[in-house]
C-alpha positions in Angstrom: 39.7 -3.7 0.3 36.9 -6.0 -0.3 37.6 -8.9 -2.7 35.6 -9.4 -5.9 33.6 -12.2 -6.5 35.0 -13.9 -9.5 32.5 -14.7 -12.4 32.6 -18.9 -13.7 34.0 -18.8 -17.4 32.1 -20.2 -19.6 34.5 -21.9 -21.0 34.6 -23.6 -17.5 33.9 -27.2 -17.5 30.6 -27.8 -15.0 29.3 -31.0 -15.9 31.3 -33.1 -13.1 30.6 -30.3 -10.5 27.6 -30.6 -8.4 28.5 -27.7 -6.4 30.9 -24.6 -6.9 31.6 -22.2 -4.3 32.9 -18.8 -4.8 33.9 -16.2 -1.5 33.4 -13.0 -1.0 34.6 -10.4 2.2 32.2 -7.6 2.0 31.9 -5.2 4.5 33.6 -8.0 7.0 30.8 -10.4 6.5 31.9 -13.3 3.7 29.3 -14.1 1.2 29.1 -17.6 -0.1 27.7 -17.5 -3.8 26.1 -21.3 -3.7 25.8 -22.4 -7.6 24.5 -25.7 -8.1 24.4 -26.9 -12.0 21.3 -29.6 -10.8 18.4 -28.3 -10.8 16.5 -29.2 -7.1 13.2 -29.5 -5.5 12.4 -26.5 -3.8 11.4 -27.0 -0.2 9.4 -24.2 1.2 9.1 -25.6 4.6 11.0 -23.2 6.9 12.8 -21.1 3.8 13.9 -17.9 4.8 11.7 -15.5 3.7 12.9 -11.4 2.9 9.9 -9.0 3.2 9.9 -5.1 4.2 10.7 -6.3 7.8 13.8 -7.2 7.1 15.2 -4.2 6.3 15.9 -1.1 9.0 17.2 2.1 7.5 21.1 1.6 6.8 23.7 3.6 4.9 23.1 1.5 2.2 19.8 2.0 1.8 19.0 5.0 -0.5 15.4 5.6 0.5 12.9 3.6 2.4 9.1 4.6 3.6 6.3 1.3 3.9 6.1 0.8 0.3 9.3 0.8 -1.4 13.0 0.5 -0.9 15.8 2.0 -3.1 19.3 0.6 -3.2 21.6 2.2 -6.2 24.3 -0.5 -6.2 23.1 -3.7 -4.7 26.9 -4.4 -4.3 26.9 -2.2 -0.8 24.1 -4.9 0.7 26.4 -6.1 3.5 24.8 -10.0 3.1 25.2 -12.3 5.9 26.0 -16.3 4.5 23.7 -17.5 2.2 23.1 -20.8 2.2 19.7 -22.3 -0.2 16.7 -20.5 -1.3 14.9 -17.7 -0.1 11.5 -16.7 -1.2 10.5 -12.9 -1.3 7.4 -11.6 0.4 7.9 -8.3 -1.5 8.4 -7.2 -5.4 11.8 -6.8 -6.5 13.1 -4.9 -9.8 16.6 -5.0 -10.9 18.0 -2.9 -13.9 21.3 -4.1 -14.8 23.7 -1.6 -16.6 27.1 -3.6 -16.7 28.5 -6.9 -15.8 26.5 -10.1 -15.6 24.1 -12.0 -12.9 23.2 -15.7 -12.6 20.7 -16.4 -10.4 17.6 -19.3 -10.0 14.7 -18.4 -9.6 11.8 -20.6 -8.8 13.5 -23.6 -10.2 15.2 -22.0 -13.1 18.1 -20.7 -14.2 18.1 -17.3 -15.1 21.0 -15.0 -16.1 20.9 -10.9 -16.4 23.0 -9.1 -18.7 23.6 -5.3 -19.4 20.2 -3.5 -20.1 18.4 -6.4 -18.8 15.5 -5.7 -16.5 15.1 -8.7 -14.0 11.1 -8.6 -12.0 10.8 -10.9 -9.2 7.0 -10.9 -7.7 6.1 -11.6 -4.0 6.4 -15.1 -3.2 8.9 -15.7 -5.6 11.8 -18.2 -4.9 15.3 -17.7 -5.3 18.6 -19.2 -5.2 22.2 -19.9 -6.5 23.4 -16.3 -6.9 26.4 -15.2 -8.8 27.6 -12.0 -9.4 30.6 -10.5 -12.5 33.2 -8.7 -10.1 32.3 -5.5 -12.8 28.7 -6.0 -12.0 26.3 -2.5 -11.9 22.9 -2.7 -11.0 20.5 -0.3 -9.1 17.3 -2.0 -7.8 13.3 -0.9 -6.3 11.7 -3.3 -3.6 8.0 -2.8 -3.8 5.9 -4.3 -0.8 2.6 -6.4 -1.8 0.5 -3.8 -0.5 2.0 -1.2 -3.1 2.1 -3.8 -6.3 -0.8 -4.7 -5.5 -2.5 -1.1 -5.8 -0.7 0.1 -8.7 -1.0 -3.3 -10.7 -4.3 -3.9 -10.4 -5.5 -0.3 -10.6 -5.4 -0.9 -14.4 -7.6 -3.7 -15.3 -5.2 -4.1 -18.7 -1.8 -4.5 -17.2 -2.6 -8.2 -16.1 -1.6 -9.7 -19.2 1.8 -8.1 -19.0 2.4 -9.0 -15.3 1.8 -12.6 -16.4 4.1 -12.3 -19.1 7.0 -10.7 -16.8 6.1 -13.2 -13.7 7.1 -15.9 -15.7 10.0 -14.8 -18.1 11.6 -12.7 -15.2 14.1 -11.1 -17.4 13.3 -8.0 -20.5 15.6 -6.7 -22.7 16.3 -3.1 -22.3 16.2 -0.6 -25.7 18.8 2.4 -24.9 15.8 4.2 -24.6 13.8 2.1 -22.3 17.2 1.8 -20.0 17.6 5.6 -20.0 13.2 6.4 -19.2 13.8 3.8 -16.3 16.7 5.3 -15.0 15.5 8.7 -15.3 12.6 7.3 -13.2 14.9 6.1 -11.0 17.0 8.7 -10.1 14.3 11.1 -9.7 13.2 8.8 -7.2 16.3 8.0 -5.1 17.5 11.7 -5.3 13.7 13.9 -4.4 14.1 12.9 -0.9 17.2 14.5 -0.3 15.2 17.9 -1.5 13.6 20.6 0.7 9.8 20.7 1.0 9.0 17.3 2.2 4.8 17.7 2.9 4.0 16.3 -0.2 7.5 13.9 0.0 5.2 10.3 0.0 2.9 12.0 -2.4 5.0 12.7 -5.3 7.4 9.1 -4.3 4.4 7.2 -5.2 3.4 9.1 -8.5 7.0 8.8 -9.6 7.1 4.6 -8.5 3.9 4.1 -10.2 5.5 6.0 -13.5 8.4 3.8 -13.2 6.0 0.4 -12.9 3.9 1.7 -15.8 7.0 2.3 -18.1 8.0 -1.5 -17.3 4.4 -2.3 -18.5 5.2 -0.9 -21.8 8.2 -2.3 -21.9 7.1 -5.6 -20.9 4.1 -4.9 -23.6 6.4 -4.3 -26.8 8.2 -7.5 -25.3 4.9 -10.0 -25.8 5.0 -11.6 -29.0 1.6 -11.4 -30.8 0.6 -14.4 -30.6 1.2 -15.2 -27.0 -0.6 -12.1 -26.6 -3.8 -13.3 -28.1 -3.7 -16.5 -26.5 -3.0 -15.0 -22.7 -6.0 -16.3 -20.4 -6.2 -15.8 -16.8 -6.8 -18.8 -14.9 -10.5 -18.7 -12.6 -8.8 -17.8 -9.3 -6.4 -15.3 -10.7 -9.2 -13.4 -12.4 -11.3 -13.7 -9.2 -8.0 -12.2 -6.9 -7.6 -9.1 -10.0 -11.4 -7.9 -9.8 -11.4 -8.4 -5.7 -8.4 -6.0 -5.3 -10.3 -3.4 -8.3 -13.1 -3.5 -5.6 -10.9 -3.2 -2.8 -9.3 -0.2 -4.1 -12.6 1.3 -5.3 -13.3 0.7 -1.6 -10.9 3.7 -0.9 -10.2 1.5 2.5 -13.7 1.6 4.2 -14.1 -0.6 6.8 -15.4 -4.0 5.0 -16.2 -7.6 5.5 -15.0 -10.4 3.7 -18.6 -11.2 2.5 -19.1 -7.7 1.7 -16.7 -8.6 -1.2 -17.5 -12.0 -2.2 -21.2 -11.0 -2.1 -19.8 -8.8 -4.5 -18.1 -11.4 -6.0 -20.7 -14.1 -6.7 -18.3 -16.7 -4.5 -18.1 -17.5 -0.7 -15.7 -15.3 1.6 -14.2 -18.7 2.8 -13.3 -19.2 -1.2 -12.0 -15.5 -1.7 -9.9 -15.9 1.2 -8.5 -19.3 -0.6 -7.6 -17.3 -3.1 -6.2 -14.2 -2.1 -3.8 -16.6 0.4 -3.1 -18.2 -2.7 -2.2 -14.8 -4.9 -0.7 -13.1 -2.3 0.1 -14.9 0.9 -2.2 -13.2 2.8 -6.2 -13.6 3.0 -8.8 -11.5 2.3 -9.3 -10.0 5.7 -5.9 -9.2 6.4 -6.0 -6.8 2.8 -9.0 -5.8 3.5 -7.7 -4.1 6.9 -4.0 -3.6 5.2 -6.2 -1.2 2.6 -8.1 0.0 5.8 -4.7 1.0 8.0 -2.8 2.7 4.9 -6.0 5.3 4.0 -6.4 6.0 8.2 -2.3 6.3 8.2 -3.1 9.0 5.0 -5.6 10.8 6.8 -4.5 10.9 10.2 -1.1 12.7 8.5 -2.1 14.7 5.4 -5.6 15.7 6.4 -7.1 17.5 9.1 -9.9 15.8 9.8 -10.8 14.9 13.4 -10.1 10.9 14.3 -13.9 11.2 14.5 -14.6 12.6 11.2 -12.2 9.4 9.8 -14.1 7.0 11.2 -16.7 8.1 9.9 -15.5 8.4 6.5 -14.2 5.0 6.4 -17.5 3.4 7.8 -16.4 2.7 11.6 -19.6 1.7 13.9 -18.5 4.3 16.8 -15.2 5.7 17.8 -14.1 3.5 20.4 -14.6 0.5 17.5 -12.1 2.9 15.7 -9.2 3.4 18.3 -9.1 -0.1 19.0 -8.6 -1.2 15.4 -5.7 1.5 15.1 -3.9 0.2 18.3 -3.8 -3.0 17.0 -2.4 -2.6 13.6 -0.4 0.8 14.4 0.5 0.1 18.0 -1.0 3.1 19.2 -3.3 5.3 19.2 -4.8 7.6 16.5 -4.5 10.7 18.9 -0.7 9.6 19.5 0.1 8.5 16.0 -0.8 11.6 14.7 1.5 13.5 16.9 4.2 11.5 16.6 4.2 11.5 12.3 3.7 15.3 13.2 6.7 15.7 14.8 9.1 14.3 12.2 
């Protein structure tokens, strides 16, 4: 049996401890929960980072496609040692329903209660975990590709992102915890049905429910006043209306100065930006938008690999199969048979 990691009372004295360690044996691999009661410069320089890549399909793993990851009890994550900060390259959403979570994120110490939502964005640091031993909590990784369509598809949720990206925890109504974990369930559990043809389809519709009921939530959470006073800075509002246009795009082959043209800036400033927003620059979403709607075609349609590349603005055909071998690995021809065949 694996041992529980023991919660620090509060009525624990920590101001003489710079560091407290508590152990764990989970799944044979021992989990060191690192809390430090200082807080610390955060040094990015070669911080391990945890993106969609890092995770392979496991038994603890409830569902997993390109765009989101379910785990019902983030207890079962078999953790190798932890030792400092880590910084996301995805979205993660935690829904506590029992028990109690310290963690720091970005500097700050942050702790999660019962019918607390915690929302980490890409690029977000994190540190100094520690878990209650009767600690319940189900959790949704989004990649950046997916918050990125779904957030900014609305041009009114920004304010409400802002407002969760830097208070990271909401409180939960009874009926706010039960919409979410309806949302939730439906999710983890469709994939187990029959019928799978429209499987990513109906996923998507029920993740992007799910991330506009945490918009309302995160909406009845904004105090009035902080709500009138939200303002975007330049760049953000510059990255926001580039990924509106990219997704109005519907993933036609672009430039960069296609956009910025667009744009009223220089694609050398867009790309500034967008590294800055997202970690990655305006090319690589350009073709990241480009690679998901040929990936949608190429499986649910049946159009010919030359009717796609003409749909999605491609010079000549040849222009076309080279741009899917090198993001996909392969071929168009062979990619299709292959997602056929599963």
């Amino acid at each position: 049996m694996p041992t529980k990691c023991p919660i620090l009372h509060h009525s624990q004295t920590k101001s003489n401890l710079e560091y407290y360690y508590i152990q764990k044996e989970h799944h044979g691999s021992r989990i060191i929960y690192h809390l430090c009661n200082r807080k610390r410069k955060l040094n990015t320089i070669n911080m391990e980072k945890i993106g969609f890549e890092q995770f392979e399909e496991e038994d603890w793993i409830d569902y997993k496609n390109d765009d989101i990851i379910i785990i019902d009890d983030i207890s079962k994550i078999p953790t190798n040692e932890i030792d400092g900060s880590v910084k996301l390259e995805m979205a993660v959403i935690l829904i506590c329903s029992h028990g109690k979570l310290e963690i720091t994120i970005n500097g700050e110490k942050v702790i999660v209660r019962a019918n607390d939502a915690l929302v980490c964005m890409n690029n977000t640091i994190i540190s100094d975990v520690l878990m209650s031993p009767d600690m319940d909590m189900f959790a949704l990784g989004l990649s950046r590709h997916s918050m990125n369509l779904n957030i900014f598809k609305d041009k009114n949720l920004w304010k409400y992102v802002d407002y969760i990206n830097r208070h990271h925890v909401m409180k939960l109504t009874e009926d706010d915890f039960n919409m979410l974990n309806n949302y939730f369930e439906m999710t983890r559990t469709f994939p187990a049905k029959n019928g799978k043809h429209f499987q990513n389809k109906i996923i998507h519709y029920l993740q992007q429910a799910f991330l506009y009921e945490l918009m309302s939530i995160a909406e009845h959470n904004l105090p009035v006043d902080e709500d009138e006073e939200i303002s975007m800075r330049q760049g953000d509002l510059l990255f926001k209306n580039f990924i509106i246009k990219l997704i109005e795009n519907g993933g036609k082959i672009s430039q960069v100065s296609d956009f910025a043209d667009s744009l009223n800036v220089t694609p050398k400033y867009l790309s500034v930006v967008a590294k800055k927003a997202s970690g990655k620059t305006a090319l690589q979403l350009i073709h990241e938008a480009t690679i998901k709607e040929i990936e949608q075609q190429l499986i649910y349609t049946d159009y010919s690999i030359k009717e796609i590349a003409t749909n999605l603005d491609f010079d000549n055909l040849s222009f076309f199969s080279k741009f899917v071998k090198k993001h996909l690995g392969m071929s168009p021809k062979n990619f299709r048979t292959v997602k056929a065949k599963k």
